[in-house]
C-alpha positions as CSV (number, residue, x, y, z in Angstrom):
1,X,-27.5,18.4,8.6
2,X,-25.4,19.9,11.5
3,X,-23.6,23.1,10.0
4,X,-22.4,23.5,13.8
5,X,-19.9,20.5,13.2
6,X,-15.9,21.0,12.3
7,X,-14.5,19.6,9.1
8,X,-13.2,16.8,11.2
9,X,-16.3,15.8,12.7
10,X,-18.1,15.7,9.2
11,X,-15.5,13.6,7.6
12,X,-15.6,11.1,11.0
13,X,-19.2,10.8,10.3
14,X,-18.9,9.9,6.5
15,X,-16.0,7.3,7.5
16,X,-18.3,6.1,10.4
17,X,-21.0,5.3,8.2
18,X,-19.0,3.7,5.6
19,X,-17.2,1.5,7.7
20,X,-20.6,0.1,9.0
21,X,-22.1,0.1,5.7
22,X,-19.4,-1.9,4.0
23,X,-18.4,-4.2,7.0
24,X,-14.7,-2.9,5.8
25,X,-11.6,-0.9,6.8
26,X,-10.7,-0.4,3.5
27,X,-11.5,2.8,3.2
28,X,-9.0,4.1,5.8
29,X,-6.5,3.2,3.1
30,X,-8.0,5.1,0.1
31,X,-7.4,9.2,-0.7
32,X,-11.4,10.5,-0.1
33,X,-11.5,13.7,2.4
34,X,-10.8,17.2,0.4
35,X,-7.6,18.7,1.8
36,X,-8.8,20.8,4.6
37,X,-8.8,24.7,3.8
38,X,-6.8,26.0,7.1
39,X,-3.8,24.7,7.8
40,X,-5.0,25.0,11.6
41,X,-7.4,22.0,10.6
42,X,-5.4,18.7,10.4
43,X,-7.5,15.6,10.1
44,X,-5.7,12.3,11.8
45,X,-3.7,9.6,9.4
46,X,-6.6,7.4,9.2
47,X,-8.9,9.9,7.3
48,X,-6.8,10.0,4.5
49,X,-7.3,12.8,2.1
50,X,-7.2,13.4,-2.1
51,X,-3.7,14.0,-1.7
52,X,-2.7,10.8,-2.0
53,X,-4.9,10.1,-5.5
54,X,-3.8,8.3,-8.4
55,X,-4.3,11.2,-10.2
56,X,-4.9,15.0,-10.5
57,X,-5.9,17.4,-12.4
58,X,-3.4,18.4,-15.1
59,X,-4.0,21.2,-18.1
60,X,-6.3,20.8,-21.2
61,X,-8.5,18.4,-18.2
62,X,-6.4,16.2,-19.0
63,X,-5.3,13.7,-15.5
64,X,-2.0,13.4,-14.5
65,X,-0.5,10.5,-12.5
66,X,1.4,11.3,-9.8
67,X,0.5,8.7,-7.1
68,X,0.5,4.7,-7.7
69,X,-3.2,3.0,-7.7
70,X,-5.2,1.9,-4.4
71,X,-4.3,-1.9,-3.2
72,X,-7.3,-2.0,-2.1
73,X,-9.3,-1.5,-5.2
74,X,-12.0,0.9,-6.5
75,X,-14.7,0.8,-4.3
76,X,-17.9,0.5,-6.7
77,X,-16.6,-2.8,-7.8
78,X,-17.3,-4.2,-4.8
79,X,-14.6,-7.0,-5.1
80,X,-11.4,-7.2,-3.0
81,X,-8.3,-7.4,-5.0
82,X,-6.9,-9.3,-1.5
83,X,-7.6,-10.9,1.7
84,X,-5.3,-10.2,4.0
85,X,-7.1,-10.6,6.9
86,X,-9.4,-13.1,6.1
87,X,-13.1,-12.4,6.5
88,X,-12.9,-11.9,10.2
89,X,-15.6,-10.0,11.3
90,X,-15.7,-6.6,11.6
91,X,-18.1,-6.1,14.5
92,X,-16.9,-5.3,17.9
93,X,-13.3,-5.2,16.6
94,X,-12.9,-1.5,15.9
95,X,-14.1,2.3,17.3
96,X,-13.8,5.6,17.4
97,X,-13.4,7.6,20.6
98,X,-16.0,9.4,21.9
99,X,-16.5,13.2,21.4
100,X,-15.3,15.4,24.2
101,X,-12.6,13.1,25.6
102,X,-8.9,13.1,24.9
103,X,-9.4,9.8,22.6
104,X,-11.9,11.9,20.1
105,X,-9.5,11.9,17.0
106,X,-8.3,8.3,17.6
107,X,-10.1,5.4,15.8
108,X,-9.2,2.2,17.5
109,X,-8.8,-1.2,15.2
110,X,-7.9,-4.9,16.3
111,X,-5.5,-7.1,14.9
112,X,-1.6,-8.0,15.0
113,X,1.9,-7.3,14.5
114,X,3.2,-9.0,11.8
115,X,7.0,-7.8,11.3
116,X,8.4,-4.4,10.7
117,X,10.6,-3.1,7.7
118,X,14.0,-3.8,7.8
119,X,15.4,-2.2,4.4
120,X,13.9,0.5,2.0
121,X,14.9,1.5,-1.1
122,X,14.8,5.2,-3.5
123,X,10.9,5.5,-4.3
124,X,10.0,4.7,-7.9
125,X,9.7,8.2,-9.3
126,X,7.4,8.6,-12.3
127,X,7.2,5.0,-11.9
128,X,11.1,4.4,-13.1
129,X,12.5,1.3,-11.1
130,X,15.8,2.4,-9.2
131,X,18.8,0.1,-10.0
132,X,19.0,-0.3,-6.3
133,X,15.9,-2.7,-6.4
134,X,17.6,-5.2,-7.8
135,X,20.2,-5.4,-5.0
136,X,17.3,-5.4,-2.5
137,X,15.6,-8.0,-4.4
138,X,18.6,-10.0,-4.9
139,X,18.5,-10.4,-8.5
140,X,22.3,-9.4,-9.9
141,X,23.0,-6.8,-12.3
142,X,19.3,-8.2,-13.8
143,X,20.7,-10.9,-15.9
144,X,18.6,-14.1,-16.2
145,X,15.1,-14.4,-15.3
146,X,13.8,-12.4,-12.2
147,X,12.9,-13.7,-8.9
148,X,9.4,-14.8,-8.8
149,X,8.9,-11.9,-5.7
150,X,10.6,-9.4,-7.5
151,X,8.5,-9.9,-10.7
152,X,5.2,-10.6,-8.6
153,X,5.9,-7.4,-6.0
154,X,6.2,-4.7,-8.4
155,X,2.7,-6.2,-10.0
156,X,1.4,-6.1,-7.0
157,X,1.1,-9.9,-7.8
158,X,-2.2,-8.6,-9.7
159,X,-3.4,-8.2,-13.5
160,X,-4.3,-4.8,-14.5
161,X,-8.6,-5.9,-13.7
162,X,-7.4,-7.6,-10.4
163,X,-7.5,-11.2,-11.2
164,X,-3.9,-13.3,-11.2
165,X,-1.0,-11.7,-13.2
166,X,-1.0,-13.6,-16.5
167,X,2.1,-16.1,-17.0
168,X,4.0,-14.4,-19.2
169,X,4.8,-11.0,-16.9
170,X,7.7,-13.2,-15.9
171,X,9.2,-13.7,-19.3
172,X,8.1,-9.6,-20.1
173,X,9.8,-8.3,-16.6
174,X,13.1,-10.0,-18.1
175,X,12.4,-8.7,-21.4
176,X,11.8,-5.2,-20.2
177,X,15.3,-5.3,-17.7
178,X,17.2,-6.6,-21.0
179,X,16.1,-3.1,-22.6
180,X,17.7,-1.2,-20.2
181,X,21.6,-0.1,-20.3
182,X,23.6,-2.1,-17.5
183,X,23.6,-1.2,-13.8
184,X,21.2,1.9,-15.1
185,X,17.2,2.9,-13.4
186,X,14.5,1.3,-16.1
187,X,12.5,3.8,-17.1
188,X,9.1,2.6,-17.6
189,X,7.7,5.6,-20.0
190,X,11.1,5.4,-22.6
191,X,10.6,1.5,-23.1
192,X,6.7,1.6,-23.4
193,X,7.6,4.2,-26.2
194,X,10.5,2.1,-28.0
195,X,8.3,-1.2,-27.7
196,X,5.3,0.4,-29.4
197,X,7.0,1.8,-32.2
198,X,8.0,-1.8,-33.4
199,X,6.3,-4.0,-35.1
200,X,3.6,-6.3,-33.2
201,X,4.6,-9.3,-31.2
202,X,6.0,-9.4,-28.2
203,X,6.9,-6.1,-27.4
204,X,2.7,-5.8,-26.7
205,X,3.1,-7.8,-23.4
206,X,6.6,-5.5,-22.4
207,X,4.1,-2.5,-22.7
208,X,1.3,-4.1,-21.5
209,X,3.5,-5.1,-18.4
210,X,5.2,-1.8,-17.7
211,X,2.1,-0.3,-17.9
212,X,0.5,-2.5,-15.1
213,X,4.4,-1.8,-12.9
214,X,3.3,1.9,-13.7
215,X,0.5,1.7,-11.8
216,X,1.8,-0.5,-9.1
217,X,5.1,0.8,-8.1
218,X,4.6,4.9,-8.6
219,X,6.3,6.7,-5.7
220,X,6.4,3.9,-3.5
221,X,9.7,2.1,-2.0
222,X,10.7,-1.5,-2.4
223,X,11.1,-2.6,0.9
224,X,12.4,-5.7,2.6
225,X,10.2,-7.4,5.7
226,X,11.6,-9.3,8.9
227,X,8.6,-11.5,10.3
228,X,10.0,-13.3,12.9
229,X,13.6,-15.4,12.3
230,X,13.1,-17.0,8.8
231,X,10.7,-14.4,6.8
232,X,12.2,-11.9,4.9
233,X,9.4,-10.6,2.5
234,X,9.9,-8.2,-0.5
235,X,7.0,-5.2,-0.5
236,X,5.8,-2.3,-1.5
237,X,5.2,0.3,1.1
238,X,4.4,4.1,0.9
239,X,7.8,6.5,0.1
240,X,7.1,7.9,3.4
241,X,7.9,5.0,5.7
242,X,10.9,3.9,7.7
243,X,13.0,1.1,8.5
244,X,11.7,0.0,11.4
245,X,7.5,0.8,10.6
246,X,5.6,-1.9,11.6
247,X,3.9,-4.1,9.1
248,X,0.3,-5.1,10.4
249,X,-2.8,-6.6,9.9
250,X,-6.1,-5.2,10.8
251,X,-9.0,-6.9,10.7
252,X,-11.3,-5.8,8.3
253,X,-8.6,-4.4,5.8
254,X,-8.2,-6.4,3.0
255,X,-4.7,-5.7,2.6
256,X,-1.6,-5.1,5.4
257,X,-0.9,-1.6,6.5
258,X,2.2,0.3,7.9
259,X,2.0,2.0,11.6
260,X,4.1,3.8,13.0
261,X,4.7,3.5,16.8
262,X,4.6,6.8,19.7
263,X,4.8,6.7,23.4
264,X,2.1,8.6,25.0
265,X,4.1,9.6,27.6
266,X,7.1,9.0,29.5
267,X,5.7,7.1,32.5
268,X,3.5,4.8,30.9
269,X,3.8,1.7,28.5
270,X,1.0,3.1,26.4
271,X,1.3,4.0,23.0
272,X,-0.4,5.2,20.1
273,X,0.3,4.7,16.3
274,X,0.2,6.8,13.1
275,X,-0.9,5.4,10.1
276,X,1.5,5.5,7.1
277,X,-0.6,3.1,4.5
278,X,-1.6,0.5,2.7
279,X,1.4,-1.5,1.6
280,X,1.7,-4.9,-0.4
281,X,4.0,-8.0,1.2
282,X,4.6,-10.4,-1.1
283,X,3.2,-13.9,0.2
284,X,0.8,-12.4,2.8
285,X,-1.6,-10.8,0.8
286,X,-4.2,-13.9,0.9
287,X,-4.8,-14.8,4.9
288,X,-0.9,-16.0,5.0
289,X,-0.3,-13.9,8.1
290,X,-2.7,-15.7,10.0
291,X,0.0,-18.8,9.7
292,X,2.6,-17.3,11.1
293,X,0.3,-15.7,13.5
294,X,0.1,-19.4,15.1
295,X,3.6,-20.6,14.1
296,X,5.1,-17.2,16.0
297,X,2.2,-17.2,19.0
298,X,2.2,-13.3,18.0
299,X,-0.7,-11.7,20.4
300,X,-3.4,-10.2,19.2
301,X,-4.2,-6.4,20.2
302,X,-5.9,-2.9,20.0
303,X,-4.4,0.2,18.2
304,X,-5.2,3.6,18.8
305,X,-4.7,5.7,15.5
306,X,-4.3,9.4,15.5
Protein backbone atom coordinates (compact mmCIF):
# COMPACT_ATOMS: atom_id res chain seq x y z
CA UNK A 1 0.00 0.00 0.00
CA UNK A 2 1.09 3.52 -1.00
CA UNK A 3 0.43 5.80 2.17
CA UNK A 4 2.19 8.60 -0.21
CA UNK A 5 -1.10 8.73 -2.33
CA UNK A 6 -4.05 11.55 -1.79
CA UNK A 7 -7.56 10.58 -0.91
CA UNK A 8 -8.33 11.05 -4.50
CA UNK A 9 -5.89 8.90 -5.85
CA UNK A 10 -6.91 5.95 -3.48
CA UNK A 11 -10.54 6.17 -4.27
CA UNK A 12 -9.48 6.35 -8.35
CA UNK A 13 -7.72 3.18 -7.68
CA UNK A 14 -10.68 1.32 -5.89
CA UNK A 15 -13.07 2.62 -8.79
CA UNK A 16 -10.35 1.57 -11.38
CA UNK A 17 -10.34 -1.83 -10.15
CA UNK A 18 -13.97 -2.19 -9.83
CA UNK A 19 -14.83 -1.06 -13.13
CA UNK A 20 -12.41 -3.78 -14.65
CA UNK A 21 -13.53 -6.31 -12.25
CA UNK A 22 -17.12 -5.99 -12.94
CA UNK A 23 -17.01 -5.10 -16.76
CA UNK A 24 -19.52 -2.18 -15.43
CA UNK A 25 -20.08 1.58 -14.95
CA UNK A 26 -22.41 1.13 -12.46
CA UNK A 27 -20.72 1.95 -9.77
CA UNK A 28 -20.13 5.58 -10.87
CA UNK A 29 -23.85 5.89 -9.96
CA UNK A 30 -23.79 4.35 -6.46
CA UNK A 31 -22.86 6.60 -2.92
CA UNK A 32 -19.32 4.43 -1.87
CA UNK A 33 -16.30 7.06 -1.13
CA UNK A 34 -16.39 8.39 2.64
CA UNK A 35 -16.93 12.13 2.54
CA UNK A 36 -13.54 13.52 2.39
CA UNK A 37 -12.29 15.13 5.78
CA UNK A 38 -10.92 18.69 4.32
CA UNK A 39 -13.07 20.62 2.63
CA UNK A 40 -9.75 21.51 0.45
CA UNK A 41 -10.14 17.74 -0.88
CA UNK A 42 -13.08 17.60 -3.40
CA UNK A 43 -13.30 14.29 -5.26
CA UNK A 44 -14.84 14.77 -9.05
CA UNK A 45 -18.87 13.90 -9.67
CA UNK A 46 -18.11 10.50 -10.93
CA UNK A 47 -16.68 9.25 -7.50
CA UNK A 48 -19.67 9.61 -5.84
CA UNK A 49 -19.60 9.60 -2.13
CA UNK A 50 -21.99 8.20 1.09
CA UNK A 51 -23.75 11.26 0.87
CA UNK A 52 -26.00 10.32 -1.35
CA UNK A 53 -27.06 6.79 0.61
CA UNK A 54 -30.29 5.49 1.09
CA UNK A 55 -29.83 5.76 4.53
CA UNK A 56 -27.88 7.05 7.55
CA UNK A 57 -27.38 6.67 10.68
CA UNK A 58 -30.14 7.90 12.98
CA UNK A 59 -30.38 7.57 17.13
CA UNK A 60 -30.93 4.24 19.10
CA UNK A 61 -28.75 2.70 15.60
CA UNK A 62 -31.64 2.88 14.22
CA UNK A 63 -31.27 3.93 9.92
CA UNK A 64 -33.00 6.74 8.70
CA UNK A 65 -34.00 7.31 5.03
CA UNK A 66 -33.26 10.28 3.66
CA UNK A 67 -32.18 9.49 -0.01
CA UNK A 68 -34.31 7.26 -2.57
CA UNK A 69 -32.70 3.56 -3.36
CA UNK A 70 -29.87 3.01 -6.20
CA UNK A 71 -31.43 2.26 -9.88
CA UNK A 72 -28.78 0.42 -10.31
CA UNK A 73 -29.18 -2.19 -7.66
CA UNK A 74 -27.14 -3.59 -4.78
CA UNK A 75 -24.12 -4.69 -6.02
CA UNK A 76 -23.67 -8.32 -4.24
CA UNK A 77 -26.70 -9.42 -6.11
CA UNK A 78 -25.01 -9.41 -9.06
CA UNK A 79 -28.14 -8.78 -11.25
CA UNK A 80 -29.09 -5.60 -13.13
CA UNK A 81 -32.39 -4.23 -12.31
CA UNK A 82 -31.96 -2.60 -16.22
CA UNK A 83 -30.21 -2.56 -19.41
CA UNK A 84 -30.06 0.52 -20.74
CA UNK A 85 -27.32 0.21 -22.72
CA UNK A 86 -27.42 -3.08 -23.77
CA UNK A 87 -24.49 -5.37 -23.12
CA UNK A 88 -22.09 -3.41 -25.19
CA UNK A 89 -18.75 -4.02 -24.21
CA UNK A 90 -16.98 -2.23 -21.83
CA UNK A 91 -13.42 -2.50 -23.13
CA UNK A 92 -11.74 0.21 -24.87
CA UNK A 93 -14.87 2.46 -24.34
CA UNK A 94 -13.88 4.27 -21.18
CA UNK A 95 -10.59 5.83 -19.15
CA UNK A 96 -9.23 7.73 -16.82
CA UNK A 97 -6.57 10.38 -17.52
CA UNK A 98 -3.29 9.89 -16.74
CA UNK A 99 -1.55 11.19 -13.51
CA UNK A 100 0.36 14.41 -13.85
CA UNK A 101 -1.55 15.87 -16.73
CA UNK A 102 -4.38 18.35 -16.77
CA UNK A 103 -6.97 15.39 -17.66
CA UNK A 104 -5.92 13.50 -14.13
CA UNK A 105 -9.39 13.96 -12.38
CA UNK A 106 -11.44 13.25 -15.55
CA UNK A 107 -12.74 9.74 -16.31
CA UNK A 108 -13.70 9.58 -19.93
CA UNK A 109 -16.84 7.18 -21.01
CA UNK A 110 -18.40 6.44 -24.57
CA UNK A 111 -21.82 6.59 -25.54
CA UNK A 112 -24.69 9.16 -26.74
CA UNK A 113 -26.97 11.93 -26.28
CA UNK A 114 -30.20 10.83 -25.86
CA UNK A 115 -32.43 14.09 -25.07
CA UNK A 116 -32.17 16.59 -22.30
CA UNK A 117 -34.93 17.62 -19.62
CA UNK A 118 -37.31 19.84 -20.55
CA UNK A 119 -39.64 20.26 -17.24
CA UNK A 120 -38.97 19.39 -13.55
CA UNK A 121 -40.99 19.32 -10.89
CA UNK A 122 -40.82 20.08 -6.57
CA UNK A 123 -38.59 16.96 -5.31
CA UNK A 124 -40.65 14.29 -3.43
CA UNK A 125 -39.68 15.23 0.12
CA UNK A 126 -39.85 12.39 2.66
CA UNK A 127 -41.12 10.55 -0.28
CA UNK A 128 -44.66 12.68 -0.35
CA UNK A 129 -45.73 13.07 -4.16
CA UNK A 130 -46.18 16.89 -4.97
CA UNK A 131 -49.67 17.71 -6.42
CA UNK A 132 -47.70 19.26 -9.19
CA UNK A 133 -46.78 15.73 -10.61
CA UNK A 134 -49.94 15.17 -11.67
CA UNK A 135 -49.92 18.21 -14.04
CA UNK A 136 -46.51 17.10 -15.36
CA UNK A 137 -47.79 13.68 -15.84
CA UNK A 138 -50.95 14.77 -17.29
CA UNK A 139 -53.25 12.96 -15.18
CA UNK A 140 -56.13 15.65 -14.03
CA UNK A 141 -56.87 16.48 -10.58
CA UNK A 142 -56.01 12.39 -10.19
CA UNK A 143 -59.45 11.17 -10.96
CA UNK A 144 -59.70 7.87 -12.92
CA UNK A 145 -57.02 5.45 -13.37
CA UNK A 146 -53.39 6.79 -13.70
CA UNK A 147 -51.41 6.88 -16.80
CA UNK A 148 -49.51 3.83 -17.30
CA UNK A 149 -45.93 6.16 -17.15
CA UNK A 150 -47.09 7.87 -14.28
CA UNK A 151 -47.94 4.74 -12.27
CA UNK A 152 -44.77 2.73 -13.83
CA UNK A 153 -42.21 6.02 -13.28
CA UNK A 154 -42.68 6.60 -9.67
CA UNK A 155 -42.12 2.46 -9.37
CA UNK A 156 -39.29 2.82 -11.11
CA UNK A 157 -41.33 0.35 -13.38
CA UNK A 158 -39.77 -2.30 -10.76
CA UNK A 159 -41.15 -4.56 -7.84
CA UNK A 160 -39.68 -4.02 -4.57
CA UNK A 161 -36.87 -7.51 -5.42
CA UNK A 162 -36.35 -6.03 -9.03
CA UNK A 163 -38.42 -8.19 -11.19
CA UNK A 164 -41.65 -6.55 -13.08
CA UNK A 165 -44.07 -4.46 -10.88
CA UNK A 166 -46.97 -6.79 -10.09
CA UNK A 167 -50.42 -5.96 -12.02
CA UNK A 168 -52.23 -4.61 -9.48
CA UNK A 169 -49.79 -1.30 -8.64
CA UNK A 170 -52.06 0.25 -11.20
CA UNK A 171 -55.37 -0.36 -9.47
CA UNK A 172 -53.32 0.45 -5.80
CA UNK A 173 -51.64 3.96 -7.32
CA UNK A 174 -55.51 4.93 -8.02
CA UNK A 175 -56.49 3.64 -4.73
CA UNK A 176 -53.83 5.40 -2.90
CA UNK A 177 -54.55 9.11 -4.98
CA UNK A 178 -58.35 8.42 -4.06
CA UNK A 179 -57.10 8.66 -0.19
CA UNK A 180 -55.78 11.85 -0.59
CA UNK A 181 -57.87 15.27 -0.17
CA UNK A 182 -58.37 16.98 -3.66
CA UNK A 183 -55.65 19.05 -5.45
CA UNK A 184 -53.50 18.21 -2.07
CA UNK A 185 -49.45 16.42 -1.98
CA UNK A 186 -50.08 12.48 -1.09
CA UNK A 187 -48.34 11.76 1.67
CA UNK A 188 -46.89 8.34 1.43
CA UNK A 189 -46.15 7.79 5.40
CA UNK A 190 -50.03 9.08 6.61
CA UNK A 191 -51.81 6.61 4.08
CA UNK A 192 -49.37 3.59 4.84
CA UNK A 193 -50.51 4.35 8.56
CA UNK A 194 -54.43 4.66 7.84
CA UNK A 195 -54.31 1.50 5.37
CA UNK A 196 -52.68 -0.64 8.03
CA UNK A 197 -54.89 0.07 10.79
CA UNK A 198 -57.92 -1.46 8.76
CA UNK A 199 -58.82 -4.60 8.47
CA UNK A 200 -56.96 -6.90 5.76
CA UNK A 201 -57.66 -6.76 2.13
CA UNK A 202 -56.81 -4.44 -0.12
CA UNK A 203 -55.42 -1.84 1.76
CA UNK A 204 -52.18 -4.52 1.99
CA UNK A 205 -51.23 -3.84 -1.74
CA UNK A 206 -51.89 0.41 -1.04
CA UNK A 207 -49.12 -0.11 1.60
CA UNK A 208 -47.30 -2.48 -0.05
CA UNK A 209 -47.26 -0.06 -3.10
CA UNK A 210 -46.42 3.20 -1.30
CA UNK A 211 -43.84 1.51 0.33
CA UNK A 212 -42.05 0.43 -3.02
CA UNK A 213 -42.96 4.72 -4.40
CA UNK A 214 -41.08 5.31 -0.94
CA UNK A 215 -38.23 3.96 -2.03
CA UNK A 216 -38.42 5.01 -5.62
CA UNK A 217 -39.26 8.55 -5.69
CA UNK A 218 -37.47 10.04 -2.29
CA UNK A 219 -36.02 13.43 -3.02
CA UNK A 220 -35.91 13.14 -6.53
CA UNK A 221 -37.93 15.35 -9.23
CA UNK A 222 -40.47 14.13 -11.79
CA UNK A 223 -39.14 15.25 -14.85
CA UNK A 224 -40.34 15.46 -18.39
CA UNK A 225 -37.78 14.33 -21.42
CA UNK A 226 -37.56 15.78 -25.11
CA UNK A 227 -35.81 13.06 -27.34
CA UNK A 228 -35.90 14.37 -30.52
CA UNK A 229 -39.51 15.79 -32.14
CA UNK A 230 -42.05 13.12 -30.94
CA UNK A 231 -40.60 11.67 -27.46
CA UNK A 232 -41.62 13.23 -24.44
CA UNK A 233 -40.67 10.70 -21.66
CA UNK A 234 -41.78 11.07 -17.90
CA UNK A 235 -38.51 10.29 -15.33
CA UNK A 236 -37.03 10.40 -12.43
CA UNK A 237 -33.94 12.36 -12.12
CA UNK A 238 -31.82 13.64 -9.09
CA UNK A 239 -33.45 16.96 -7.10
CA UNK A 240 -30.33 18.56 -8.17
CA UNK A 241 -30.77 18.75 -11.92
CA UNK A 242 -31.94 21.27 -14.41
CA UNK A 243 -34.05 21.81 -17.26
CA UNK A 244 -31.93 21.53 -19.86
CA UNK A 245 -29.32 18.51 -18.28
CA UNK A 246 -28.71 16.17 -20.76
CA UNK A 247 -30.11 12.64 -20.46
CA UNK A 248 -27.41 9.99 -21.74
CA UNK A 249 -26.43 6.70 -22.19
CA UNK A 250 -23.13 5.31 -21.35
CA UNK A 251 -22.01 2.27 -22.24
CA UNK A 252 -21.52 0.04 -19.51
CA UNK A 253 -24.14 1.66 -17.22
CA UNK A 254 -27.09 -0.25 -16.85
CA UNK A 255 -29.34 2.59 -16.48
CA UNK A 256 -29.28 6.43 -18.22
CA UNK A 257 -27.54 9.18 -16.45
CA UNK A 258 -27.82 13.09 -16.25
CA UNK A 259 -24.64 15.31 -17.40
CA UNK A 260 -24.32 18.46 -17.26
CA UNK A 261 -22.51 20.39 -20.06
CA UNK A 262 -19.24 23.20 -19.52
CA UNK A 263 -17.09 24.93 -22.00
CA UNK A 264 -13.51 24.51 -21.37
CA UNK A 265 -12.69 27.61 -22.53
CA UNK A 266 -13.75 30.37 -24.57
CA UNK A 267 -11.91 29.70 -27.86
CA UNK A 268 -12.48 26.21 -28.23
CA UNK A 269 -15.53 23.82 -29.01
CA UNK A 270 -14.36 21.59 -26.26
CA UNK A 271 -16.24 20.74 -23.39
CA UNK A 272 -16.43 18.74 -20.40
CA UNK A 273 -19.39 17.41 -18.30
CA UNK A 274 -20.42 17.03 -14.61
CA UNK A 275 -22.12 14.18 -13.54
CA UNK A 276 -25.53 14.80 -11.76
CA UNK A 277 -26.81 10.90 -11.60
CA UNK A 278 -28.44 8.02 -12.27
CA UNK A 279 -31.94 8.81 -13.42
CA UNK A 280 -34.95 6.49 -14.60
CA UNK A 281 -36.83 7.40 -18.24
CA UNK A 282 -39.75 5.65 -18.57
CA UNK A 283 -39.58 3.40 -21.85
CA UNK A 284 -35.75 3.52 -22.21
CA UNK A 285 -34.69 1.62 -19.47
CA UNK A 286 -34.31 -1.83 -21.48
CA UNK A 287 -31.85 -1.00 -24.70
CA UNK A 288 -34.86 1.37 -26.12
CA UNK A 289 -32.47 4.23 -26.74
CA UNK A 290 -30.52 2.34 -29.06
CA UNK A 291 -33.85 2.73 -31.46
CA UNK A 292 -33.97 5.96 -31.54
CA UNK A 293 -30.30 6.14 -31.63
CA UNK A 294 -30.85 4.82 -35.45
CA UNK A 295 -34.32 6.43 -36.04
CA UNK A 296 -32.58 10.08 -34.97
CA UNK A 297 -28.82 9.13 -36.63
CA UNK A 298 -27.69 10.67 -33.04
CA UNK A 299 -23.66 10.32 -33.15
CA UNK A 300 -21.94 8.56 -30.87
CA UNK A 301 -19.05 10.21 -28.61
CA UNK A 302 -16.58 10.62 -25.78
CA UNK A 303 -17.22 12.44 -22.36
CA UNK A 304 -14.83 13.84 -20.14
CA UNK A 305 -16.25 13.87 -16.51
CA UNK A 306 -14.85 15.96 -13.77
Amino acid sequence: MDYDKSFFEVCKDFLEFTIESSQSLDMICRPWAPAPLSPDEQLPSWIPTVRGAPYRPGVNRYHNRVNADNLVGVPSTGKRNYNAARKYPLKKTWRIGKSGTPEDRSLFVSGFILGSINQKALPAQQGNIPASWLNLAEWKNGSGPPPNAFWRTIVADRGPNGGNPPPYYQVACQQAFDQRATDDDLNTERLMLMNSSIKPGSEKVVTEYLRRVQSVVWMRVLIRTTIGDSHKNLGLAPQTVREGDLICIVYGCSVPVVLRKFPIDQESEKCYYVLIGECYIHGMMDGEAFRILQELKIEREEFELR
